[in-house]
N, C-alpha and C positions, 0 to 999 in steps of 0.2 A: 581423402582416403577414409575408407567408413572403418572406426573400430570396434572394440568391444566396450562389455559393461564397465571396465575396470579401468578403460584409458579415455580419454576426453579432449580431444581434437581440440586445443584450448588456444586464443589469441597471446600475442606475449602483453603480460602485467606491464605496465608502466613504472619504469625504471628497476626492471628484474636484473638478476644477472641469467645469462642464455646459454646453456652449455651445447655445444654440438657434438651430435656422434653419429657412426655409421654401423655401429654394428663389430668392429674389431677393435684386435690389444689396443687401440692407443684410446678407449672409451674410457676407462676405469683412471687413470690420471686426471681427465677432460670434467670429468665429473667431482670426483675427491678434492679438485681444486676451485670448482667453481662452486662447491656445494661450501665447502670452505670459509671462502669469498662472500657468499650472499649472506651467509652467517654472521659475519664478520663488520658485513655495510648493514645488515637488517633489512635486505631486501629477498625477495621471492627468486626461486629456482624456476628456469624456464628450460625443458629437454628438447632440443629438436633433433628430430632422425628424417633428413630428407632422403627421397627416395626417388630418384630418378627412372619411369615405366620406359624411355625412352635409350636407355642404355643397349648398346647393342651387346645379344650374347655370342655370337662370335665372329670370324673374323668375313663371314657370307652376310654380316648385315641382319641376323635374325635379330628382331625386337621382340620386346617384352608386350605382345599382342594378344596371346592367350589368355584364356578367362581365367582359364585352371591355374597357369603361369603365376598372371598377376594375384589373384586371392592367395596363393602360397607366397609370393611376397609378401604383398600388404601382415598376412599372418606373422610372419617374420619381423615383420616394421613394429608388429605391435609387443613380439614377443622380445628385442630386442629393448625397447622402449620400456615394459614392462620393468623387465629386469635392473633397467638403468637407475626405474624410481625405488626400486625395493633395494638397491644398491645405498642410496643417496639417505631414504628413512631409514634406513639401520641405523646409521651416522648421527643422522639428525633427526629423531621423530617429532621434532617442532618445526620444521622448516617446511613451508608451503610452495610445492612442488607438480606444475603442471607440463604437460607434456603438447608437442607438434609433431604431426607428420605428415607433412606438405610433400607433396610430389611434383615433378619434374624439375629441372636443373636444380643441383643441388643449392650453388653460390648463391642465385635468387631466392632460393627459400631460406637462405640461413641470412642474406640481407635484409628480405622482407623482414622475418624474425626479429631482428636488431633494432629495427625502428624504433625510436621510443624505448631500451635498453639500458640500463644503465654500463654495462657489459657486455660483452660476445668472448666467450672461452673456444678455442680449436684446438685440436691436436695436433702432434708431432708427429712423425717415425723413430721410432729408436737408431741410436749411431753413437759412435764411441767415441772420445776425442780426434780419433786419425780420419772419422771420417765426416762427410757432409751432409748435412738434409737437401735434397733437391724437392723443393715444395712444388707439389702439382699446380694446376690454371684455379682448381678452384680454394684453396689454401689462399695463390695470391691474390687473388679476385675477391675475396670476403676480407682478409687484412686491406687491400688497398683503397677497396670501397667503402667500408661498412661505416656506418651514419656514426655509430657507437665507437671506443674504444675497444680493441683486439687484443686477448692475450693470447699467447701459442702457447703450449704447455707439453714438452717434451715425454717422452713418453720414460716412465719408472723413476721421474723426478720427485722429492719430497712435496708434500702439500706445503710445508714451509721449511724454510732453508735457516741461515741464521739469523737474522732481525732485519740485514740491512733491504733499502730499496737501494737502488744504483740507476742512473740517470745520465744520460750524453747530453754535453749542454756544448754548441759552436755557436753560442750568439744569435741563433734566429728568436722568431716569436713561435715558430717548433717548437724550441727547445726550453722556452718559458713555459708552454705549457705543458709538456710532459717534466719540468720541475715541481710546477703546482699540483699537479696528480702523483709524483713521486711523495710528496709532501702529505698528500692527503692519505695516499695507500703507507706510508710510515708510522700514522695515527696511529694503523691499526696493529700496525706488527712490533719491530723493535725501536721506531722512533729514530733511524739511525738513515740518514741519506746522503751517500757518497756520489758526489757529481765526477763526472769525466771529462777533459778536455783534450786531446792530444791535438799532433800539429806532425808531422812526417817530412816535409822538404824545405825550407826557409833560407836566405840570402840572406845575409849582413855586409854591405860595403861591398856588392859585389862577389861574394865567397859564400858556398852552401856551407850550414853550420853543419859540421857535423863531432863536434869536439866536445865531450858532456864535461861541465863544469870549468868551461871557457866562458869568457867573457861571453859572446856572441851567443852561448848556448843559455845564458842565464836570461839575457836581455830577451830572447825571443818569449823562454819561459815562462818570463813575468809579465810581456805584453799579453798570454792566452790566461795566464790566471787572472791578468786585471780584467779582462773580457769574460769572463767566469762570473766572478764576482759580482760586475756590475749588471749584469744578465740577472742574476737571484738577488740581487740584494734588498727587492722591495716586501719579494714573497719570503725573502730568510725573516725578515725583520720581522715580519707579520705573524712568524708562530716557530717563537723562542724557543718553547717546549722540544722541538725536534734538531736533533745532535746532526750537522749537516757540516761535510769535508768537503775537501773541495780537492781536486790531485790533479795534475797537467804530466801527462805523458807524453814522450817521445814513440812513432809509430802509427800506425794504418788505422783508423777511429775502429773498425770492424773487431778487427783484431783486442784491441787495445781494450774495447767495453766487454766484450768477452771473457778476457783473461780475468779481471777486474771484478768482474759480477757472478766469478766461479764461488757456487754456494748459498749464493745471494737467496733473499724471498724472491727477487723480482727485477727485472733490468728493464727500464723502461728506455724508449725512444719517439723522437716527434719526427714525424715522416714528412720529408722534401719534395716528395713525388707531386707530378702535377696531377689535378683531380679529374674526374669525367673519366673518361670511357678513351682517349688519347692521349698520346706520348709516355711518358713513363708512367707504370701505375705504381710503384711504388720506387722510393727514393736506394739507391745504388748498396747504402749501406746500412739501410734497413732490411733489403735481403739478403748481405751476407750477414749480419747478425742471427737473420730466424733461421738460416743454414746451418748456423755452425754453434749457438749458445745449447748449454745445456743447463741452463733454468727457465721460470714462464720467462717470456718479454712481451710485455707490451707495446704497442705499435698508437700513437694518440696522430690524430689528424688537427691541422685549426681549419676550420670548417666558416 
């Protein structure tokens, strides 16, 4: 896309963080928190405003084919873009801040982007606790794919919450590794990382437990916190410095890390989902978490 004098069609820096935006309310979150962020790791700001010529404008199939059309986009690509960086240096007049505005499908130009990232920031829609985010194809398509880690960042959420990071740990090697990133993103904030375990249906001897502070309900208890524990205990060991709890809940994990991360800096999760381009692309309760939280969550893949 050709711009002008002031914007610079620029590759992404290696190991930036990449903030995405389109041009609506949910830019100004997407940005304040990644600008944040890259402050924070001491790495460079990367703006991408993809811009899809192939978008139909209405419902007879008219495309964005016009000369006139698309240069009044593209101006718009550049004026929104603009505004994004003068948004971000206000903030931070130290922070080294480049911009992209790659065209056609959006998801491909914000995964291209991500290569080589140390980050990828998207946004939300706003919604209130009664209600749900239903994330569009290409929302789940840059979280389910992206080479980098994904933060979602709801829309009119604080840049930072109260100190903690919060972390869902079930034993995989998922969930070791979005510990070891919860661990690292703690450095930077309040040091303070609450892990998650919960567990929702369980037998003892034949009988579902369902009796809190029964025999049967302690023993399952302590089988999910010993599985907690020994899941983090090589990376607790390894950086004493950060204040790390550990809680087992009764309840639906979606649910559960939600409630739990109400307020938080940041709720992180390691995604189940199988990788490529088939079968699930992102793991079950990874998207009702980015449905329904209302702080960033991060989404880490093991790659």
């Amino acid at each position: 896309m050709s711009t002008d004098a002031s914007i610079q069609d620029a590759p992404t820096p290696a190991g930036a963080v990449v903030a995405a935006i389109d041009g609506s309310h949910r830019d100004p979150a997407v940005l304040d928190w990644a600008a944040a962020e890259a402050v924070a790791v001491g790495a460079p700001l990367h703006v991408v405003h993809a811009v899809d010529l192939g978008t139909p404008l209405s419902a007879y199939g008219e495309l964005l084919t016009s000369p006139d059309i698309v240069d009044k986009v593209e101006q718009e690509s550049v004026r929104v873009a603009t505004e994004a960086r003068e948004r971000v240096t206000a903030t931070h007049p130290a922070l080294a801040v480049t911009i992209a505005l790659p065209t056609g499908a959006p998801a491909g130009g914000l995964l291209n982007a991500a290569d080589g990232a140390r980050l990828l920031v998207v946004g939300s829609a706003r919604k209130t606790k009664a209600e749900r985010i239903v994330l569009g194809t290409t929302s789940l398509s840059v979280v389910a794919h992206s080479p980098c880690p994904v933060v979602l960042v709801p829309e009119d959420c604080d840049v930072r919450g109260d100190g903690r990071v919060v972390v869902g740990i079930d034993g995989s090697e998922h969930s070791r590794l979005a510990f070891q990133y919860a661990l690292e993103a703690a450095a930077l904030r309040g040091k303070t990382v609450t892990t998650v375990t919960s567990w929702n249906v369980e037998v003892v001897n034949g009988v579902v437990v369902t009796e809190p502070g029964s025999t049967e309900w302690e023993t399952v208890d302590k089988r999910y916190r010993d599985m907690a524990e020994r899941t983090i205990a090589d990376l607790r060991a390894a950086h004493p410095e950060i204040d790390v709890s550990v809680e087992v809940h009764h309840g639906r994990a979606a649910d559960t890390l939600v409630e739990v991360a109400q307020g938080a800096d940041l709720l992180l999760v390691g995604s189940r989902g199988r990788g490529g381009f088939r079968g699930m692309l992102l793991g079950s309760v990874s998207q009702r978490i980015l449905g329904r939280a209302t702080v960033p969550v991060g989404v880490l893949h093991k790659h």
